[in-house]
C-alpha positions as CSV (number, residue, x, y, z in Angstrom):
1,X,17.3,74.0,43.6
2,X,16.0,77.4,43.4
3,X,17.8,79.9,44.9
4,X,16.0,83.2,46.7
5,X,18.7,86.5,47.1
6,X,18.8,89.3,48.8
7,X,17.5,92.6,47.4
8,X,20.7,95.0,46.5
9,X,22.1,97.0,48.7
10,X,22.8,100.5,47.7
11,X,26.1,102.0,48.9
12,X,25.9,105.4,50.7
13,X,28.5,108.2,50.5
14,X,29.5,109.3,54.3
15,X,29.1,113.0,53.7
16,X,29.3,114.9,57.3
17,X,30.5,114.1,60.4
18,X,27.1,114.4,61.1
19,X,26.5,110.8,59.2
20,X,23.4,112.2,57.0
21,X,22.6,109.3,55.0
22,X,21.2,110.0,51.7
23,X,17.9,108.2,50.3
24,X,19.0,108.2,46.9
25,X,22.8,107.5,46.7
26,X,23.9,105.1,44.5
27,X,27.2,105.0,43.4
28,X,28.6,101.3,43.2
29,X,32.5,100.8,44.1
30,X,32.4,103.7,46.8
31,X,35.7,105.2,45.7
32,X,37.1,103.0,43.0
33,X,39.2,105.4,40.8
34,X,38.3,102.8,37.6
35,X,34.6,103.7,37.6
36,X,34.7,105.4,34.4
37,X,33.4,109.2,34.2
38,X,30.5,108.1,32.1
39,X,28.9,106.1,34.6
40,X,25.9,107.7,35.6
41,X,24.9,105.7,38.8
42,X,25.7,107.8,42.0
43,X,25.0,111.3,42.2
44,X,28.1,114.1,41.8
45,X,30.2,114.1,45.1
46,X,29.3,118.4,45.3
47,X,25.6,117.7,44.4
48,X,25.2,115.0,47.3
49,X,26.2,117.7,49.4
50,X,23.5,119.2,49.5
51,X,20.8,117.1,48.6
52,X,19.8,114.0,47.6
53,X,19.9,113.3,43.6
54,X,17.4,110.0,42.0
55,X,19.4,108.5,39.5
56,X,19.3,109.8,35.9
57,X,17.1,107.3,33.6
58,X,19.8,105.1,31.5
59,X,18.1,103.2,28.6
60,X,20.2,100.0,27.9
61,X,20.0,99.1,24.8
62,X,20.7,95.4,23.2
63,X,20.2,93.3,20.4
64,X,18.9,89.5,19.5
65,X,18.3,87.4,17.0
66,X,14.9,86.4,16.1
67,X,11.4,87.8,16.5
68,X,9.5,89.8,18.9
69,X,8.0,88.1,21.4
70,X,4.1,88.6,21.7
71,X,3.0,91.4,24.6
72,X,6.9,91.9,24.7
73,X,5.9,95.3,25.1
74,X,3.7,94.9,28.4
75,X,6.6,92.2,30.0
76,X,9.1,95.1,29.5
77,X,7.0,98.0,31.4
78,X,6.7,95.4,34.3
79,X,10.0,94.7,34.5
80,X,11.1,98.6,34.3
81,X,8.6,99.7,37.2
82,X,9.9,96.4,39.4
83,X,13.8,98.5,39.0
84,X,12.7,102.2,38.5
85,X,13.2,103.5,42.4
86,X,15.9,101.4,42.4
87,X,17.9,102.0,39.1
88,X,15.6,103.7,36.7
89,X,16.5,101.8,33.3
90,X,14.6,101.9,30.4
91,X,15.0,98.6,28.4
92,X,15.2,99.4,24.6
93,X,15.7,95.6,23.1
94,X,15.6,95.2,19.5
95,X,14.9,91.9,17.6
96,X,16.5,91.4,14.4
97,X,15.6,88.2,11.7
98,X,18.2,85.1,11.9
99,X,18.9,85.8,8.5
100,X,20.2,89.6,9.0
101,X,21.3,89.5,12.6
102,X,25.3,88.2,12.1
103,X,26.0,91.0,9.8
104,X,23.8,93.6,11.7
105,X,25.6,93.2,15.3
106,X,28.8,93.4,13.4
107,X,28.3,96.7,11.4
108,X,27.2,98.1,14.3
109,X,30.0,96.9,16.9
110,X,32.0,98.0,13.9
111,X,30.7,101.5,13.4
112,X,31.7,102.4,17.5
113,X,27.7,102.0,18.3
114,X,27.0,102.4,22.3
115,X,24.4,99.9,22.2
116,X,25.2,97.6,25.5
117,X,24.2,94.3,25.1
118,X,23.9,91.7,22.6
119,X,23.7,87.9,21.8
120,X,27.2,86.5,20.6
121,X,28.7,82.9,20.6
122,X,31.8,81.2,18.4
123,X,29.8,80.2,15.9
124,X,28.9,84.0,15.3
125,X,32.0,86.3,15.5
126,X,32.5,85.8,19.2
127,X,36.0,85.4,18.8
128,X,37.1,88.1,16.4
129,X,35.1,90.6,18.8
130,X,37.2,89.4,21.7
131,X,40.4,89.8,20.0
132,X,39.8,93.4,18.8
133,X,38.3,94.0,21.9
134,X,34.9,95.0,20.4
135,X,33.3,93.6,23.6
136,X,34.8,93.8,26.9
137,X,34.9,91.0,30.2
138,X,32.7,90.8,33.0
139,X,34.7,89.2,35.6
140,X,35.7,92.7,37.6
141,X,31.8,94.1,36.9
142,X,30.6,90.6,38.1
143,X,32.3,90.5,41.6
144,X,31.4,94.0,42.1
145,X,27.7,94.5,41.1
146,X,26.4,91.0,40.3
147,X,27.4,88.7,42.7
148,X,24.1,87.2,42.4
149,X,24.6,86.0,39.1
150,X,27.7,84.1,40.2
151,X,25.8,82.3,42.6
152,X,22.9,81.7,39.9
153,X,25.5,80.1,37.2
154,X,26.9,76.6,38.6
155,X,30.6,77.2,39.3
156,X,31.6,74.4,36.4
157,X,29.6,76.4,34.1
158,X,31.0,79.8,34.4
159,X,34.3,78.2,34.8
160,X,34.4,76.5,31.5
161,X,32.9,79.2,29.8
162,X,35.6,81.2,30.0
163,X,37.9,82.4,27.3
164,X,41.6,83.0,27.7
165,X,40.6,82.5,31.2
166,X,37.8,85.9,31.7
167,X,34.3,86.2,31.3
168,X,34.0,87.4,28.0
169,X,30.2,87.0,28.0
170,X,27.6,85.0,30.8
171,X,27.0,81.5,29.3
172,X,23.3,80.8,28.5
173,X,21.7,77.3,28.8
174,X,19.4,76.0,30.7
175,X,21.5,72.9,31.1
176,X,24.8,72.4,32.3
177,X,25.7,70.3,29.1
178,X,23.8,69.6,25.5
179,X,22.2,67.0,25.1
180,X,23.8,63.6,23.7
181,X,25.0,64.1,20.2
182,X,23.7,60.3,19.2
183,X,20.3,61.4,19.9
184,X,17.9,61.6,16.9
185,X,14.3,63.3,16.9
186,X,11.6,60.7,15.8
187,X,8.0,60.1,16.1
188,X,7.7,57.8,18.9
189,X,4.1,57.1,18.1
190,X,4.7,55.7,14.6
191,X,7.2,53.6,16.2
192,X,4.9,52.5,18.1
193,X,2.9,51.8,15.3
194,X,5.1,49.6,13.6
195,X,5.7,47.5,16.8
196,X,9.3,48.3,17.2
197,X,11.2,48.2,20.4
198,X,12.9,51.7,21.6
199,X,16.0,52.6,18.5
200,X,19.5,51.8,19.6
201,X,21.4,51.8,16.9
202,X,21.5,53.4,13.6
203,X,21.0,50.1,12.0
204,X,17.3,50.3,14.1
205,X,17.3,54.0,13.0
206,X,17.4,52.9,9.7
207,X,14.3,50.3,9.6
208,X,12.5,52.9,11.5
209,X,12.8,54.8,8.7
210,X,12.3,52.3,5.7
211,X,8.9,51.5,7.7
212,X,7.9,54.9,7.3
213,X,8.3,55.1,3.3
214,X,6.9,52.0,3.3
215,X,3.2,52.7,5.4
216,X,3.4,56.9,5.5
217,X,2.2,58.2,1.9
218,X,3.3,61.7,1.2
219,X,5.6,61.7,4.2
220,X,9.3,62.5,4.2
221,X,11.4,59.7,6.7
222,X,14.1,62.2,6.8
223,X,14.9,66.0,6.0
224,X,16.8,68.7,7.7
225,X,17.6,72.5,6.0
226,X,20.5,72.5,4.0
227,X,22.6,73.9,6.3
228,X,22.5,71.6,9.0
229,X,25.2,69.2,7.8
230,X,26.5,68.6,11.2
231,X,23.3,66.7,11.9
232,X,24.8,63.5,10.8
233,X,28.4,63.8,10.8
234,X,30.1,61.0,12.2
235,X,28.9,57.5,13.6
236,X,31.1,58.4,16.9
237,X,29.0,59.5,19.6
238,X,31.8,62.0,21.1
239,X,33.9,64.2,18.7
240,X,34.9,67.8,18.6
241,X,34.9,70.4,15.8
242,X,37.7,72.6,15.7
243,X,37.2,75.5,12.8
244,X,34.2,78.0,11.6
245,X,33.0,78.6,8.7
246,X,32.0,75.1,7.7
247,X,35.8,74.9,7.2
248,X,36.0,72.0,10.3
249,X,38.5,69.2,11.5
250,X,36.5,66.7,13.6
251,X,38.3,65.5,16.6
252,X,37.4,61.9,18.2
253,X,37.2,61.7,21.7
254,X,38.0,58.6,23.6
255,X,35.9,56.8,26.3
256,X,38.3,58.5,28.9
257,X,37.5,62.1,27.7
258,X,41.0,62.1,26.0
259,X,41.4,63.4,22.5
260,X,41.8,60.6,19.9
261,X,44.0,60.9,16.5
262,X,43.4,64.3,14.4
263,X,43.1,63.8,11.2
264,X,41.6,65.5,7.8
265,X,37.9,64.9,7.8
266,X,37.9,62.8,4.3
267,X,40.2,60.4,6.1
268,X,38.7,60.3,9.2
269,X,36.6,57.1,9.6
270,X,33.7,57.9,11.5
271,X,32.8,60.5,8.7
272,X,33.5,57.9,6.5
273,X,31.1,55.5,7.7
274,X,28.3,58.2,8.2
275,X,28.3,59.7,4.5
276,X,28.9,56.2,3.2
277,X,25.5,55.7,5.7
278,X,23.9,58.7,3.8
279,X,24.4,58.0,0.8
280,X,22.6,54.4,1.2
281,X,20.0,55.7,2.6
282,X,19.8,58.8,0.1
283,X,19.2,56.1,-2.6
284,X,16.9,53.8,-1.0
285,X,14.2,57.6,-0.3
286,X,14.8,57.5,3.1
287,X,16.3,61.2,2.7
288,X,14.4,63.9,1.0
289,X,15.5,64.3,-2.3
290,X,15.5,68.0,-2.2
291,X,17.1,67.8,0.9
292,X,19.8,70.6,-0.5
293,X,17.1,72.7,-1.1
294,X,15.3,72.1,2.1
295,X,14.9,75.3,4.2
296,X,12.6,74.6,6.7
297,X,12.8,71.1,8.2
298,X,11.8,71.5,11.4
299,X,8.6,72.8,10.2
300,X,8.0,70.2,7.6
301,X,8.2,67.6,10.7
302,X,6.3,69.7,13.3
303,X,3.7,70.0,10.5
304,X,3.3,65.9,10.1
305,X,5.3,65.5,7.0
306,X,7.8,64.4,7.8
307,X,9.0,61.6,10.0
308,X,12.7,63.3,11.4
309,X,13.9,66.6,11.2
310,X,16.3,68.4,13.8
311,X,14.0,69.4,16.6
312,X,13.9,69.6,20.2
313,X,11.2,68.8,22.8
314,X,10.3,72.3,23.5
315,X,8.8,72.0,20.2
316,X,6.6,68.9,21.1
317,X,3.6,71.4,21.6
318,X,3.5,72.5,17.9
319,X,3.4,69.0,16.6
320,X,0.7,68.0,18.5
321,X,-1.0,70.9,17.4
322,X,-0.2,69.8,13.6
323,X,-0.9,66.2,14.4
324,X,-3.3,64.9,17.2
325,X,-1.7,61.8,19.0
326,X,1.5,62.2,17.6
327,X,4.3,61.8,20.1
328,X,8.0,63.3,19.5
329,X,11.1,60.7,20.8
330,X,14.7,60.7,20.8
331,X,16.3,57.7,19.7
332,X,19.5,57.0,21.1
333,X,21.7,55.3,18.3
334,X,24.4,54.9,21.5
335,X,22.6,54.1,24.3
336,X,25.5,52.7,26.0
337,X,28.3,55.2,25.6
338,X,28.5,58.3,27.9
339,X,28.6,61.4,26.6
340,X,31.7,63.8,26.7
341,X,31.6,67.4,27.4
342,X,33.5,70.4,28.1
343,X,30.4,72.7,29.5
344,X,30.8,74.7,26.8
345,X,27.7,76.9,26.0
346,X,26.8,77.9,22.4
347,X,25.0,81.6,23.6
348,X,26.7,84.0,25.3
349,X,25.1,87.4,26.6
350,X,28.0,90.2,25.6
351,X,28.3,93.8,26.5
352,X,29.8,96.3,24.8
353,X,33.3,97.4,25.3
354,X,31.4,101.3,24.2
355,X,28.7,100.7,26.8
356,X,28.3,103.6,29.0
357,X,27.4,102.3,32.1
358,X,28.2,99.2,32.6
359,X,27.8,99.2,36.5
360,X,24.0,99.8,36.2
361,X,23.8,97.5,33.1
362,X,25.6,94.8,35.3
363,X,23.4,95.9,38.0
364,X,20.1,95.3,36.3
365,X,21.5,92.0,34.9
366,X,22.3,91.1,38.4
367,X,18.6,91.8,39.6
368,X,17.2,88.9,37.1
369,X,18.8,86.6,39.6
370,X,18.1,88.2,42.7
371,X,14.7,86.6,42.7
372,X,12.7,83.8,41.1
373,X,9.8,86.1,40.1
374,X,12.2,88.5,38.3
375,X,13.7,85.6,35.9
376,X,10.2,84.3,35.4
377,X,8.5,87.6,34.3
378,X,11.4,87.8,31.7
379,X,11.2,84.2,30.7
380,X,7.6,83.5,30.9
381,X,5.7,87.0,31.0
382,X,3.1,87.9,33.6
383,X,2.6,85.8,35.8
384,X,-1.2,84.2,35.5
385,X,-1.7,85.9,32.3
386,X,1.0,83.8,30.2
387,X,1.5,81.3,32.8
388,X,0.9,79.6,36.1
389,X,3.1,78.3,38.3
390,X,2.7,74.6,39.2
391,X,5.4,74.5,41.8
392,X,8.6,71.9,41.4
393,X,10.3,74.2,38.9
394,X,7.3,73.4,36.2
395,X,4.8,75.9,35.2
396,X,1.5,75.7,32.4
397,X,-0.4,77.8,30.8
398,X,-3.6,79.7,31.6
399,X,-6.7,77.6,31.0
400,X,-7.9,79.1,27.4
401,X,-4.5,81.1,26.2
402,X,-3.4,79.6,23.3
403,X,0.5,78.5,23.4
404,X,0.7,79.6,19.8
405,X,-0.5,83.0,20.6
406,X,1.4,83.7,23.9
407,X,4.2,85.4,25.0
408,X,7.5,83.4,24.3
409,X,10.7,84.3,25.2
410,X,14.0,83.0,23.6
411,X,15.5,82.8,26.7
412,X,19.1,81.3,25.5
413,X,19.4,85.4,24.1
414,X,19.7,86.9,27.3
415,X,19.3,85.0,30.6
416,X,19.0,81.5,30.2
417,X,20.5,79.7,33.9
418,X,19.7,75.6,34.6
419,X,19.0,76.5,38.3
420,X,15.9,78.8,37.5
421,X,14.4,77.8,34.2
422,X,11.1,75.9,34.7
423,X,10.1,72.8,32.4
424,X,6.2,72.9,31.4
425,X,4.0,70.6,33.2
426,X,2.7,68.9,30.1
427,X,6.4,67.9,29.4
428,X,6.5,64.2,28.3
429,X,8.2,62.1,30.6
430,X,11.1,61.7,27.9
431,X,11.2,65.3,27.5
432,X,11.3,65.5,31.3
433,X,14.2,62.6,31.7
434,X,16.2,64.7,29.1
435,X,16.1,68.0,30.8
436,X,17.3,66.4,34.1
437,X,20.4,64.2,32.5
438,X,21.6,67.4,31.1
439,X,21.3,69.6,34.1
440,X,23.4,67.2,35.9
441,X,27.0,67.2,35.1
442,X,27.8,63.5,36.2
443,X,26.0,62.0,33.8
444,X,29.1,63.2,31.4
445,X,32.7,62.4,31.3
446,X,34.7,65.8,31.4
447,X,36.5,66.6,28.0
448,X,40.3,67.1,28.2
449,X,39.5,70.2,25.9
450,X,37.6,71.8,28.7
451,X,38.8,75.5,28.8
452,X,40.5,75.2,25.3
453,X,39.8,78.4,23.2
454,X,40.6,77.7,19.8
455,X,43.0,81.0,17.6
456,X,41.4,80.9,14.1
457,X,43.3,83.9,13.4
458,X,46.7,82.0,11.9
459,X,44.2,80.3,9.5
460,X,41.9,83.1,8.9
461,X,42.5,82.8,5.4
462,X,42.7,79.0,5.2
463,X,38.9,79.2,6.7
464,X,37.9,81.7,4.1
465,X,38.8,79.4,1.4
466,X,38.1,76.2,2.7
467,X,34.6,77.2,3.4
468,X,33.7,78.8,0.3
469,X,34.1,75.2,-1.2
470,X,32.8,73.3,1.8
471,X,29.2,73.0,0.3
472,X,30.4,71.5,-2.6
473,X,32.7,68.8,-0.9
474,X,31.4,67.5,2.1
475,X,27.7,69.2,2.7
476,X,26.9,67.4,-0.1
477,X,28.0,64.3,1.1
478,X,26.4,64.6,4.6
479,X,23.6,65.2,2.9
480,X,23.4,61.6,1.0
481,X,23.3,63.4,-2.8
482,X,26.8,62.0,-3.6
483,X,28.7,58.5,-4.3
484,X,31.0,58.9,-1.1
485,X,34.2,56.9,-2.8
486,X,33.9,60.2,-5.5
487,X,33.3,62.9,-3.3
488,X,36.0,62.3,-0.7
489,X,38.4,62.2,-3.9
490,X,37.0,65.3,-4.9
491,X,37.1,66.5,-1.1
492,X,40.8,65.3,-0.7
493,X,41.9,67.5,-3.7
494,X,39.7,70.9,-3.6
495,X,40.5,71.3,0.4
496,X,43.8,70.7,-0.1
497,X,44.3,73.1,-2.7
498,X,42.6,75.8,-0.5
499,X,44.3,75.0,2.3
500,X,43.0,72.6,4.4
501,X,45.8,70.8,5.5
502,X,47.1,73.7,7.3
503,X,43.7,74.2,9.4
504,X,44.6,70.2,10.3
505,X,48.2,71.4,11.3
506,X,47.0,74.3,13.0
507,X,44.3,71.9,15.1
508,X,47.2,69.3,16.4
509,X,49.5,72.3,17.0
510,X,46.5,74.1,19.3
511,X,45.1,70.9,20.8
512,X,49.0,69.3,21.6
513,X,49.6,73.4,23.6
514,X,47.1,73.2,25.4
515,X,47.4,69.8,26.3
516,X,51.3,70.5,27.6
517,X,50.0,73.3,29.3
518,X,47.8,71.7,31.8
């Protein structure tokens, strides 16, 4: 499935009748009057005249969440020698902690910086940034100066990315669709263990669990941080979450893809039956009773304590590491039912509506593409130094470089695509099944919300409210810690009384357009 491009073509300027051809011209869009006056790629007509320019060095400049990745430093100077006769960019890419990077990227798109690109999504400020036009679309840029990376990105996938019906910002995944939501990280080996037959149901799910209090002592059957309510949040296997914030209304699907009956989320009944789930299972020690203190999860079950957390495979490595033998699985609690999706990706690489050149930002993004070996020394570093290749869209490691002291690229910030990203050849064969379900699209039934862009802006202030008091009414009952009959009481009348109801209202109103409109 990999796809090999052409190199780019550089556009030369007809000067005399003499048809002297300059080495060095570079000015994409030949004599497009909307290249802005900033752009520095291309010469000055009167200076091509004469003589042949080399483009001016552009630094672009972006931001991620996130740390560092190891020899970052010596990927980057490969990468800027591979495009410096061709574009001459310097590649100034900061990393900023999780914790700090929301508020950063906004101050700073705020304050008029230039920087040029940056990792946004909805669940960020995606949205606000599009509607005060703090970032800009890529679609005109795209079919210009990266065709490539249209031909990289399945059609489906930029096409469902799009918002308001442009490119606001190049989907990442390395899928075409997540994952199933009624999948649930275990340890397959203590499954195993206990003699029980692959999970497929939460009832399973739940004995799986009970047998680990019952032979594990000092391990945890089930934590998750704090945060992460939406972990277990409905016994449906299909629903949709319309808000931000943690100020949600979940919306069933149906088996069809259709949208099912909106309602508030202390009414709705697969919420109902999952906190009422939690709650049992909070008292019987399955759940970590500090669970609303719990801050790093994934690290107490990649560490061996404890028995489920909210992990992925690409974290298999570490737990072997931790735990010799021990083997990560997802149980599938609806085996059955097929997944509905609307492609929708949760990154999403921006660029700056301040940017000053976005035709040779566009072009550099376009070279990732162009080639296999490009993407790679970005994803995985140099090649034979921080990995081999081992053909069939896998690759490994080096014999004797540690994984845990390596470069490691969080490719979802930047340049994450399903038809180039390789899979590790020590993948398990679950881990290996998963990846190729979700880079194929019929293995899911297509969401009638496909292409619908939510407007929090009407109930901008409901939000504000609503999630200032969302921890307190339903976190706490995803989390187990309360009696479920008292806290959706409690739920029903503190939402209300912030405004909930109108963020309900405002979901049917949005969904029911949108649905008229197709």
């Amino acid at each position: 499935m990999k796809r090999y491009f052409l190199k780019i073509i550089a556009v030369c300027m007809i000067l005399t009748m003499t048809v002297s051809m300059m080495a060095a011209c570079g000015k994409k869009g030949g004599e497009n009057n909307q290249v802005s006056s900033t752009t520095e790629v291309g010469t000055a007509a009167a200076a091509a005249e004469t003589t042949a320019q080399p483009l001016k060095e552009y630094k672009i400049t972006a931001l991620f969440p996130g740390d560092t990745p190891l020899d970052f430093d010596k990927v980057i100077a490969q990468a800027e020698k591979q495009v410096k006769d061709s574009l001459n960019v310097k590649l100034d890419f900061q990393f900023i902690p999780w914790a700090d990077y929301g508020n950063k990227v906004m101050v700073k798109m705020t304050a008029g910086d230039d920087l040029d690109l940056h990792l946004n999504a909805p669940w960020l400020h995606m949205n606000q940034m599009i509607s005060n036009k703090m970032i800009q679309p890529w679609d005109d840029l795209l079919a210009k100066n990266g065709t490539e990376v249209l031909k990289a990105f399945p059609e489906q996938m930029i096409k469902s990315n799009k918002f308001n019906g442009e490119i606001w910002g190049i989907p990442l995944g390395n899928v075409i669709a997540a994952a199933k939501t009624s999948l649930y990280a275990i340890r397959g080996d203590l499954r195993e263990k206990y003699g029980m037959s692959p999970i497929q149901s939460f009832d399973q799910l739940e004995q799986y669990f009970l047998k680990v209090k019952e032979n594990e002592q000092g391990m945890v059957p089930a934590t998750w941080n704090a945060s992460q309510f939406s972990l277990f949040l409905t016994t449906d296997a299909n629903f949709y979450q319309f808000g931000q914030n943690n100020a949600n209304v979940l919306i069933p699907f149906n088996a069809d893809g259709s949208v099912g009956e909106i309602k508030p989320i202390y009414e709705y009944q697969g919420f109902i039956n999952m906190v009422t789930m939690l709650h049992k299972w909070y008292k019987q020690g399955i759940i970590d009773k500090d669970v609303m203190a719990q801050k790093d999860g994934k690290g107490a079950y990649l560490s061996g304590k404890a028995a489920y957390s909210n992990v992925d495979f690409v974290e298999e490595i570490k737990l072997q590491g931790a735990v010799p033998g021990a083997k990560m699985e997802k149980a599938d609690v609806h085996p059955d039912v097929k997944p509905v999706s609307d492609f929708k990706m949760w990154n999403f690489l921006c660029l700056n509506a301040k940017c000053k050149d976005t035709e040779r930002v566009t072009h550099w993004y376009n070279w990732i593409f162009e080639d296999q070996s490009h993407y790679d020394l970005l994803q995985y570093g140099i090649k034979d130094k921080h990995w081999v290749d081992t053909g069939a869209g896998t690759y490994d490691l080096p014999a004797g470089v540690d994984a845990t002291n390596n470069y490691t690229f969080p490719g979802y910030v930047l340049l994450w695509n399903p038809n180039f990203d390789r899979i590790s050849a020590q993948s398990t064969q679950a881990m290996k099944d998963e990846n190729a379900f979700c880079k194929d699209s019929a293995n899911y039934t297509q969401s009638a919300l496909t292409g619908f862009t939510p407007d929090y802006e009407p109930i901008k202030n409901e939000i504000a409210k609503v999630g200032a008091i969302w921890a307190e009414t339903i976190l706490v009952m995803a989390a187990g810690v309360v009696d479920p009959e008292q806290g959706l009481a409690i739920a029903k009348r503190k939402l209300e009384a912030a405004g909930y109801l109108k963020i309900v209202e405002e979901a049917q109103k949005q969904v029911s357009a949108f649905a008229a409109a197709k």
